[in-house]
VEXTORKOL-222416 format. One record per residue (C-alpha): residue in one letter; y, x, z. Coordinates in steps of 0.05 Angstrom, whole numbers, padded with zeros to 5 digits, always signed. Example, Ala and Ser with C-alpha at 12.3 -4.5 7.8 and 13.67 -1.06 7.14 Angstrom:
<pts>
A-00090+00246+00156
S-00021+00273+00143
</pts>
This chain:
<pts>
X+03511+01710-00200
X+03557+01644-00225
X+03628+01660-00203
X+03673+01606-00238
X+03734+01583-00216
X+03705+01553-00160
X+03675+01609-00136
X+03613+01579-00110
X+03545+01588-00135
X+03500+01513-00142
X+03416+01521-00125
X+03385+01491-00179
X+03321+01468-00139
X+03372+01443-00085
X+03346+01366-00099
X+03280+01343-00072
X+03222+01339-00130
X+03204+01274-00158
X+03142+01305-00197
X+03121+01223-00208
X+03184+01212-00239
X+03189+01271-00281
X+03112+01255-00304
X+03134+01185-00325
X+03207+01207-00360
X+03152+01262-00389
X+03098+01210-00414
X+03161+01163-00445
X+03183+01215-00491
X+03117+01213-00518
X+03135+01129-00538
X+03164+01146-00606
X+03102+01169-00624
X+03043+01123-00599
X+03023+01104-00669
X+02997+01176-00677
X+02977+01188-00608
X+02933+01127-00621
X+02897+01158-00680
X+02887+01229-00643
X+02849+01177-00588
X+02811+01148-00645
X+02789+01211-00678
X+02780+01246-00610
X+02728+01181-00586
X+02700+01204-00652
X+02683+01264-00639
X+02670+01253-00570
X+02613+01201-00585
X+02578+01251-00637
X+02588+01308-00598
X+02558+01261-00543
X+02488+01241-00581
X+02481+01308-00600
X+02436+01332-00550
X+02396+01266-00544
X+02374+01276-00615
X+02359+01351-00601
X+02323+01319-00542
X+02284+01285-00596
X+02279+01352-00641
X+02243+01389-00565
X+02191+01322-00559
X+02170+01334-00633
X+02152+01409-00626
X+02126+01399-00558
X+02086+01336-00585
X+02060+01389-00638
X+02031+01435-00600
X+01999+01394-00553
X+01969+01360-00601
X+01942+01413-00644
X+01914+01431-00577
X+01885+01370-00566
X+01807+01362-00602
X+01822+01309-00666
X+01777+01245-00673
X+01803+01211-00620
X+01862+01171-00594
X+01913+01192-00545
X+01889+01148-00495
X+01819+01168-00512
X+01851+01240-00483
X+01892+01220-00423
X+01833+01177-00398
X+01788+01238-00410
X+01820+01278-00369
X+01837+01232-00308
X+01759+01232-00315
X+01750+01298-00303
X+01802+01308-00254
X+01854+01337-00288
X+01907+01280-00258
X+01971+01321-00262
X+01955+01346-00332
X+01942+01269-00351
X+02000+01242-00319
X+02051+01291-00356
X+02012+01283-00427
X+02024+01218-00420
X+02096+01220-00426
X+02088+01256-00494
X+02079+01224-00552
X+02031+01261-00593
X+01967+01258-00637
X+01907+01290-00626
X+01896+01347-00680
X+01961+01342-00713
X+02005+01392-00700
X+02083+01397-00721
X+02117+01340-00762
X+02158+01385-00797
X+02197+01335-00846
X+02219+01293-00784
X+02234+01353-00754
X+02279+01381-00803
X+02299+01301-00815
X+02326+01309-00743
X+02359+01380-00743
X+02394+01360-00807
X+02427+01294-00769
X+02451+01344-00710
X+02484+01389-00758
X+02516+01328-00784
X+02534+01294-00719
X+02566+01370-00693
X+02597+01379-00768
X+02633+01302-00763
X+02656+01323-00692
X+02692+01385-00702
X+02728+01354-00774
X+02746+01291-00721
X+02769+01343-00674
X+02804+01389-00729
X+02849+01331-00749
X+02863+01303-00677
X+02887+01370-00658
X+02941+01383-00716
X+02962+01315-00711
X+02978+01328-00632
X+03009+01389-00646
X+03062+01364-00683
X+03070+01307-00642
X+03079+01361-00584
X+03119+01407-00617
X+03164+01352-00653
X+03176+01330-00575
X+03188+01406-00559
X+03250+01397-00623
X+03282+01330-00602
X+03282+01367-00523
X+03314+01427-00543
X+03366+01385-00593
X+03383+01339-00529
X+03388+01393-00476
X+03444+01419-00527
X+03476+01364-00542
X+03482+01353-00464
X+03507+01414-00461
X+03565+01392-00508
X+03578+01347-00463
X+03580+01373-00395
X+03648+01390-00365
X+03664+01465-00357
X+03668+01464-00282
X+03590+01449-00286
X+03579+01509-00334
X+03625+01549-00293
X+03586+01536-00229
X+03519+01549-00255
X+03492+01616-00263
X+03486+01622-00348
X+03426+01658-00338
X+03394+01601-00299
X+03427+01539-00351
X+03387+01587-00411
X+03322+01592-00390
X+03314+01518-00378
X+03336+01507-00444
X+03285+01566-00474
X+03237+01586-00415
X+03225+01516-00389
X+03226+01476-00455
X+03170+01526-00482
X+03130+01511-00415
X+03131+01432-00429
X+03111+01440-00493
X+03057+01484-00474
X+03029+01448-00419
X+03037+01383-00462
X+02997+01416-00518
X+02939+01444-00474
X+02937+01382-00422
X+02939+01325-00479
X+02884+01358-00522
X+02839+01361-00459
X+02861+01300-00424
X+02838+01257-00470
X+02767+01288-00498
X+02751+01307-00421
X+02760+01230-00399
X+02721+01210-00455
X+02663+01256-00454
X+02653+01242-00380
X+02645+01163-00393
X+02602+01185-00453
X+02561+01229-00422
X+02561+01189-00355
X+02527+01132-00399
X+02478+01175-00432
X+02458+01196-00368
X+02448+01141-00338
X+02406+01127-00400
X+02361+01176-00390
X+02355+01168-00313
X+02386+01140-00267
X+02361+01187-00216
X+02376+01249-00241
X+02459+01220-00269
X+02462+01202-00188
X+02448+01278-00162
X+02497+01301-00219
X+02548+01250-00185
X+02551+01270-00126
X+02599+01340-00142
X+02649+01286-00175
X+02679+01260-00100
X+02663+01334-00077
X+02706+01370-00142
X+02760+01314-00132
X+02780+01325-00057
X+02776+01409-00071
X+02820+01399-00133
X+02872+01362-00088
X+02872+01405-00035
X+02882+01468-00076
X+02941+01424-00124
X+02988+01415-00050
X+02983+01488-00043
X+03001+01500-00115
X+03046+01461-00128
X+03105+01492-00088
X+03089+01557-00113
X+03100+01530-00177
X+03171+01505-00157
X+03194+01576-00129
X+03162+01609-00203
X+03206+01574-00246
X+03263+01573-00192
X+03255+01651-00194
X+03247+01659-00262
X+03316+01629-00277
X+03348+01671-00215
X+03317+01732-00254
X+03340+01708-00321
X+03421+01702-00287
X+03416+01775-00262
X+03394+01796-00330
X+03444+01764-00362
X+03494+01782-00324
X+03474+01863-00333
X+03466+01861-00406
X+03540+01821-00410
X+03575+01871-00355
X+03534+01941-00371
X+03595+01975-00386
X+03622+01951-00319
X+03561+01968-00280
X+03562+02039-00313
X+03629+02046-00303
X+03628+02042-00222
X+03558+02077-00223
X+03522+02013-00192
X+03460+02021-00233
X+03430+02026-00163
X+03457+01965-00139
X+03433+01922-00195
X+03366+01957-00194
X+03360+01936-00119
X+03382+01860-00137
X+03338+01865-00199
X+03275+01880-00159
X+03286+01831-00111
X+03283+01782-00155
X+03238+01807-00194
X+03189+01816-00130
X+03214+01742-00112
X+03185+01720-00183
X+03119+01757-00176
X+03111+01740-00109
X+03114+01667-00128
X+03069+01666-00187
X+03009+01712-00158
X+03008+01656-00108
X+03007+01600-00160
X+02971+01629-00205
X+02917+01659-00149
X+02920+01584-00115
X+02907+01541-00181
X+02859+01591-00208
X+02816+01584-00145
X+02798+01521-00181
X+02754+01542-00232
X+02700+01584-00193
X+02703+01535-00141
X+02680+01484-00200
X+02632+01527-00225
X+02599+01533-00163
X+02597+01460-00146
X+02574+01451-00223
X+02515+01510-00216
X+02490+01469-00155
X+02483+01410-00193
X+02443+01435-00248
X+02391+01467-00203
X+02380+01411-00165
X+02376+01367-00238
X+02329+01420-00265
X+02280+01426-00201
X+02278+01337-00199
X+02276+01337-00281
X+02216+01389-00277
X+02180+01354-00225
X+02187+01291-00262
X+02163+01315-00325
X+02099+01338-00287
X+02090+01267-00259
X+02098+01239-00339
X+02156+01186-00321
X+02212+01228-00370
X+02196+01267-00424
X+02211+01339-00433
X+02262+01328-00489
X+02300+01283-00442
X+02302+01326-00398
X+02335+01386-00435
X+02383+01329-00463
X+02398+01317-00391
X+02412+01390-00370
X+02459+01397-00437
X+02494+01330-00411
X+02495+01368-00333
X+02527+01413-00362
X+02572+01374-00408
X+02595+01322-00348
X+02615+01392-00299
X+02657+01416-00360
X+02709+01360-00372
X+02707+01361-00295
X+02726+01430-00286
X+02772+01422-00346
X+02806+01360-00312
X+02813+01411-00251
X+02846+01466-00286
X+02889+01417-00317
X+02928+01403-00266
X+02951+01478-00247
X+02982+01464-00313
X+03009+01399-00304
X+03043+01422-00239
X+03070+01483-00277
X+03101+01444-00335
X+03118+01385-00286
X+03163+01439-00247
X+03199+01454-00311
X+03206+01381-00330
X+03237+01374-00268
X+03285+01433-00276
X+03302+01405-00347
X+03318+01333-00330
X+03358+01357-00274
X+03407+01391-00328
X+03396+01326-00366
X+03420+01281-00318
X+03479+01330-00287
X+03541+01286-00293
X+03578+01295-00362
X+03651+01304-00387
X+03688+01234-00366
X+03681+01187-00426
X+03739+01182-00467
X+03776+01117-00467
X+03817+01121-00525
X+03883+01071-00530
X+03936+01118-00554
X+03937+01161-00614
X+03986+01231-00622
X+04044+01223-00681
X+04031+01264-00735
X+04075+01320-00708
X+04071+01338-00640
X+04117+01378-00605
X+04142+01359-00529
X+04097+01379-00474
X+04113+01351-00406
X+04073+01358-00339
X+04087+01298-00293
X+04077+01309-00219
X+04008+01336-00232
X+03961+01356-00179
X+03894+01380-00189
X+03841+01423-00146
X+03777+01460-00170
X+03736+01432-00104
X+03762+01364-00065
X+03806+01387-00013
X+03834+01455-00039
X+03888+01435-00085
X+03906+01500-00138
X+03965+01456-00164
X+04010+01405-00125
X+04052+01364-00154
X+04080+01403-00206
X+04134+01385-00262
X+04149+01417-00333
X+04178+01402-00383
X+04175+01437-00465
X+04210+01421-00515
X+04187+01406-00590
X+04188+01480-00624
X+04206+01514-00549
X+04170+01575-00534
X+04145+01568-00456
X+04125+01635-00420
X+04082+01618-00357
X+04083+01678-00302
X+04070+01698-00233
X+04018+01734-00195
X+03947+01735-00201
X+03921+01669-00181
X+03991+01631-00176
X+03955+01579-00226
X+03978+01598-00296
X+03916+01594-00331
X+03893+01530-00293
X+03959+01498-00327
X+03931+01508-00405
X+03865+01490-00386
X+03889+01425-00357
X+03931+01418-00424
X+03862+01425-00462
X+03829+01381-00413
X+03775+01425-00395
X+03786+01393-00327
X+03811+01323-00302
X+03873+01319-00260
X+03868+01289-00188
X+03938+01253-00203
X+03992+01259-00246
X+03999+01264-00326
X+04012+01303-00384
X+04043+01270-00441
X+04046+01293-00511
X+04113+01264-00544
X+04104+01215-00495
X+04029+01198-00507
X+03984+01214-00447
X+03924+01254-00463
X+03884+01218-00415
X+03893+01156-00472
X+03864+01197-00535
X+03802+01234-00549
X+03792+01301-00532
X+03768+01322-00596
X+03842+01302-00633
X+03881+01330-00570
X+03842+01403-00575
X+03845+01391-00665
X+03925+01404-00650
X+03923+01464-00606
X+03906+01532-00615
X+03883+01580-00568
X+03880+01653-00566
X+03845+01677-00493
X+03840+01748-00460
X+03766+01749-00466
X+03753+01760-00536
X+03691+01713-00569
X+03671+01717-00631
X+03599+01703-00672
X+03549+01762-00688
X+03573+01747-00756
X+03616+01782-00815
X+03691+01785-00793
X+03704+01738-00845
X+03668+01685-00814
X+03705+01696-00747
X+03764+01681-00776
X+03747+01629-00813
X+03714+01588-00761
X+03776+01555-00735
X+03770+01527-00801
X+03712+01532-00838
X+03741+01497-00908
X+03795+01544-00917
X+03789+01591-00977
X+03780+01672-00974
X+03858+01673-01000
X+03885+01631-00939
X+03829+01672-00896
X+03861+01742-00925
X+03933+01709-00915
X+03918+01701-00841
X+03893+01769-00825
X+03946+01801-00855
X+03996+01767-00822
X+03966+01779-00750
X+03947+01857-00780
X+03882+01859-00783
X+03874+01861-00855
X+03894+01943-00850
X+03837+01956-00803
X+03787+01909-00847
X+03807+01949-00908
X+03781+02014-00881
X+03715+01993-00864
X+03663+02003-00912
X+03638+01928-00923
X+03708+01902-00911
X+03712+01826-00894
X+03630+01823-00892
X+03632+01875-00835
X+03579+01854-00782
X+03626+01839-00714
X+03579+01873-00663
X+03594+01917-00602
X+03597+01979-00641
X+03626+01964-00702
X+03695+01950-00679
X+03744+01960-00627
X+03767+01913-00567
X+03835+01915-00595
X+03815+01895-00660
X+03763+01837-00641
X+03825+01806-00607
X+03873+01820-00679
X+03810+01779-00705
X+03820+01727-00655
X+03894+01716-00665
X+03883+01726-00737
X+03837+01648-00730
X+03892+01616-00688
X+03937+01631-00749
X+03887+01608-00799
X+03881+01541-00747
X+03959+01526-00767
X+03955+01489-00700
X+04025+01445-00678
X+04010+01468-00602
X+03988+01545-00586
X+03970+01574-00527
X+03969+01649-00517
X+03929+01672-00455
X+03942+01740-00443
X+03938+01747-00525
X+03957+01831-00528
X+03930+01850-00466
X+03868+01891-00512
X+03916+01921-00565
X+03957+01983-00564
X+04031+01986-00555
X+04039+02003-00634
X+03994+01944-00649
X+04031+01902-00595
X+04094+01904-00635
X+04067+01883-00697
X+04027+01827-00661
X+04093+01800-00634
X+04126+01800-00702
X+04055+01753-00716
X+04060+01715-00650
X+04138+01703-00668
X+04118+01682-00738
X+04074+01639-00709
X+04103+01600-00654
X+04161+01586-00700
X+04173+01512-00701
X+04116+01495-00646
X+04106+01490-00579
X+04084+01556-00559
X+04063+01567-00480
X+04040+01636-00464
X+04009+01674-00405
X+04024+01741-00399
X+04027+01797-00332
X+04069+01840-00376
X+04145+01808-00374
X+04176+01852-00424
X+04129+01812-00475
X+04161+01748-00458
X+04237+01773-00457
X+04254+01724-00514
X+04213+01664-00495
X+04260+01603-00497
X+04239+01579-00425
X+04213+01632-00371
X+04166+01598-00313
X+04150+01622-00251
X+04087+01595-00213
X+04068+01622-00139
X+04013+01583-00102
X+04005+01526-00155
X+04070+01507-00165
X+04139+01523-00200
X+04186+01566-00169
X+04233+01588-00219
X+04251+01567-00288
X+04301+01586-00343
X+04304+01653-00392
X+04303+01715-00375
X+04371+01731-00367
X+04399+01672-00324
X+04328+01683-00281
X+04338+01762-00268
X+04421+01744-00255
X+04391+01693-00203
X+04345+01753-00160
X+04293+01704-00137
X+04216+01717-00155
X+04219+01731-00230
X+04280+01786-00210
X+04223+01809-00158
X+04160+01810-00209
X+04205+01847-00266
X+04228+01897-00222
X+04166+01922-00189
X+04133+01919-00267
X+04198+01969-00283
X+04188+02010-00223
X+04111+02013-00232
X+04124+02037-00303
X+04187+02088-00278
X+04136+02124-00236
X+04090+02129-00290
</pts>
């Protein structure tokens, strides 16, 4: 799936997870904003501690209806203790012993002012705690989501910065959805964990207190899930957790094969291997499925398993609450109170649970993410030389350089090009040619050797001025879903639409633009124009460039022969008075080139022009004549 010129393929799960790490680099880039984070607590204990009392005061609200009707049951004229004594009198123990726990008056039946006094200070307390809550949760989101922008903006700019063998060894497919995919799962699971993490803590202390309030007894039955829920959540996260690992690891897999069908489709179509890439596609695709039914079936186990633990508990607080309302030492208000705080401690519980399927989900993507992050970037430049103002010699100085350590592609090879000399690189297919420009361009580092620029090594100046004086033109055509105007312009986005009009007529594409309908705001998409012509619009931005230094890669391999012509009488226009080097497989484009050379196996062979290298019969004589004898039969 990532064939570069190094034609191996890199695992990128290959490194052993540090999930501890990743939570801490996770938690740190959360820093910049503790000031708010510290209000969303704030507001969140808020809400928290209303949402808290709420059901003791409804607790309250139960004892003064119940205390209503028992007392408009009760005979008036006498005192409640006149009542309870009464009946212990005649018997009636248990009925005494639970009366006695209520507070009511003999013939008076419902206070209804308290009572409304009461429901009106719940709806308050519930009213304050969702507002609290409303205003903790936008401020978190755009804490989260401002974290989600400033991880997306530094995944690019590493990107920027990472040398092109790493891109080039790393399926595209893969690199893309840890900068989309992934980045969209931390930002999710930082959203949904954060907003629970911290109300879910807090309610359990809160409620843990009230409970203990209310009796002790009853908050040490509801305890004893907590150590129960705690070892079942842990077991259940080590069996998630690698699942977790393989989802993401598959879902970038499946992202590279899909990526790689949508760029080659005319390819795959072409050689009818629609089969093949079905059969790749589902294996992946099964690989990716496979991987989250089991994480997704594994973490989800959690909840029902919570529940269940959670259901046991409030049975076993409702059967000890009832019998202890019977026996009058709580109150029946309490005890609803305590059932709503049962259930209120098992929630954050089971919440806390769930949370960490999450956790480990966006915890594998943090981990994919900081991986790219801390991949090893371009070498720094250390800048102690600066070009002239014109550059024009070129000369490669015993240079040797290999893709991987040990299987040098160029040895020790010499060159020399004059200011203004036109230098045609050529040989068979993987003698090293375009390995030589990208050196030039330092997309790669040599192993030893230099390249000098009048004299100035580029190793001594920044990248950015060396690749400001040279203009390239490649095989593969790329240009921006944009209008062909801004194509050509983008070499140099200040020019005007005069200089930008000068430049496509000059490398001919200004005859194609003028029969399209929208002209220079034409749309460049797959349909809309040729091959031949994307690459016209290519050339036509090296010209606009004006670059002292051009490099033609296979430049006119995507035009016609008509076209070709014309683009020479461009290319010749253009490389007049630089230093032109161009790679081309067709030799009768490079007939007039001032200096002809031959690479085989990394290294120079032949040099000189064409005549004096045909006269001489060595391996330009052989290349030229099996081109003319290819094109004879033909």
């Amino acid at each position: 799936m990532s064939h570069g010129p190094m034609g191996r393929a890199i695992d990128p799960t290959k490194r052993a997870q540090d999930f501890k790490g990743s939570l801490r680099r996770l938690l740190r880039l959360l820093r910049p904003h503790r000031i708010r984070l510290a209000f969303v607590v704030l507001l969140s204990s808020i809400s928290v501690l209303f949402n808290v009392l709420g059901p003791k005061v409804l607790g309250d609200a139960t004892n003064i209806i119940f205390a209503g009707v028992v007392g408009r049951m009760v005979p008036a004229g006498g005192s409640k203790a006149d009542t309870i004594a009464a009946l212990r009198a005649s018997g009636e123990t248990r009925m005494a012993d639970m009366l006695s726990g209520i507070d009511f008056v003999p013939g008076q039946g419902v206070d209804i002012t308290q009572l409304g006094r009461t429901l009106m200070l719940v709806l308050g307390l519930y009213l304050v705690a969702a507002l609290a809550m409303w205003i903790s949760a936008r401020i978190l989101t755009r804490v989260i989501q401002h974290v989600g922008y400033e991880m997306r903006s530094t995944v690019q700019g590493k990107v920027d910065r990472l040398p092109l063998s790493y891109l080039s060894t790393h399926a595209r497919g893969d690199l893309l959805s840890r900068i989309t995919n992934d980045i969209d799962n931390i930002s999710q699971t930082l959203q949904q964990t954060l907003s629970q993490v911290v109300t879910s803590i807090l309610t359990v202390i809160g409620v843990l207190g009230m409970m203990l309030w209310l009796s002790w007894q009853l908050a040490l039955i509801s305890l004893v899930v907590v150590p129960v829920s705690a070892f079942v959540t842990l077991q259940i996260a080590k069996r998630a957790q690698p699942q977790f690992v393989k989802q993401w690891k598959s879902t970038g897999a499946l992202g590279g094969v899909v990526e790689e069908a949508f760029t080659g489709h005319e390819v795959i179509a072409a050689f009818g291997s629609e089969q093949a890439f079905e059969t790749d596609f589902a294996v992946h695709n099964k690989d990716l499925y496979d991987s989250s039914f089991r994480a997704q079936f594994i973490s989800n186990t959690m909840m029902p398993t919570m529940g269940f633990l959670s259901n046991l508990s409030y049975v076993a607080v409702a059967v000890v609450g009832g019998l202890k309302v019977a026996s009058g030492t709580i109150s029946l208000g309490a005890v609803q109170a305590f059932i709503q705080y049962s259930r209120q401690f098992n929630q954050p519980l089971a919440q806390l649970a769930s949370m960490a399927n999450l956790l480990q989900s966006g915890l594998a993507s943090a981990e994919r993410v900081f991986e790219l992050l801390d991949a090893e970037e371009e070498r720094p430049d250390v800048v102690t030389a600066v070009l002239p103002a014109e550059v024009g010699e070129v000369v490669f100085d015993n240079v040797t350089f290999s893709y991987t350590p040990g299987t040098p592609v160029i040895t020790n090879l010499s060159l020399r090009a004059a200011p203004g000399q036109s230098v045609a690189i050529v040989g068979p297919t993987g003698a090293g040619k375009t390995t030589l420009v990208n050196l030039l361009m330092r997309f790669y580092e040599l192993d030893s050797g230099r390249i000098l620029i009048d004299g100035v090594d580029i190793a001594t100046i920044s990248r950015d001025e060396l690749r400001a004086r040279i203009g390239m033109v490649l095989q593969d055509t790329w240009l921006l879903e944009a209008s062909i105007a801004t194509n050509i312009s983008y070499a140099r986005p200040e020019a005007s639409r005069q200089e930008m009009v000068e430049a496509a007529t000059a490398t001919n594409v200004d005859r194609h633009v003028r029969t399209l309908p929208e002209g220079y705001d034409t749309m460049v998409t797959g349909e809309s124009i040729s091959e031949g012509e994307k690459q016209l619009i290519t050339i036509a931005r090296a010209f606009l460039a004006d670059p002292q230094i051009l490099i033609l890669d296979e430049a006119t391999s995507s035009v016609d022969t008509r076209t070709e012509v014309l683009v020479q009488r461009a290319m010749n226009a253009l490389r007049h008075g630089r230093t032109s080097f161009i790679i081309a497989h067709r030799l009768s484009t490079i007939r007039d080139a001032d200096l002809i050379v031959v690479m085989e196996h990394g290294d120079v062979v032949e040099q000189g022009t064409h005549g004096s290298l045909l006269a001489a019969g060595g391996a330009y004589a052989r290349l030229y004549a099996s081109q003319f004898e290819a094109g004879a039969e033909d």
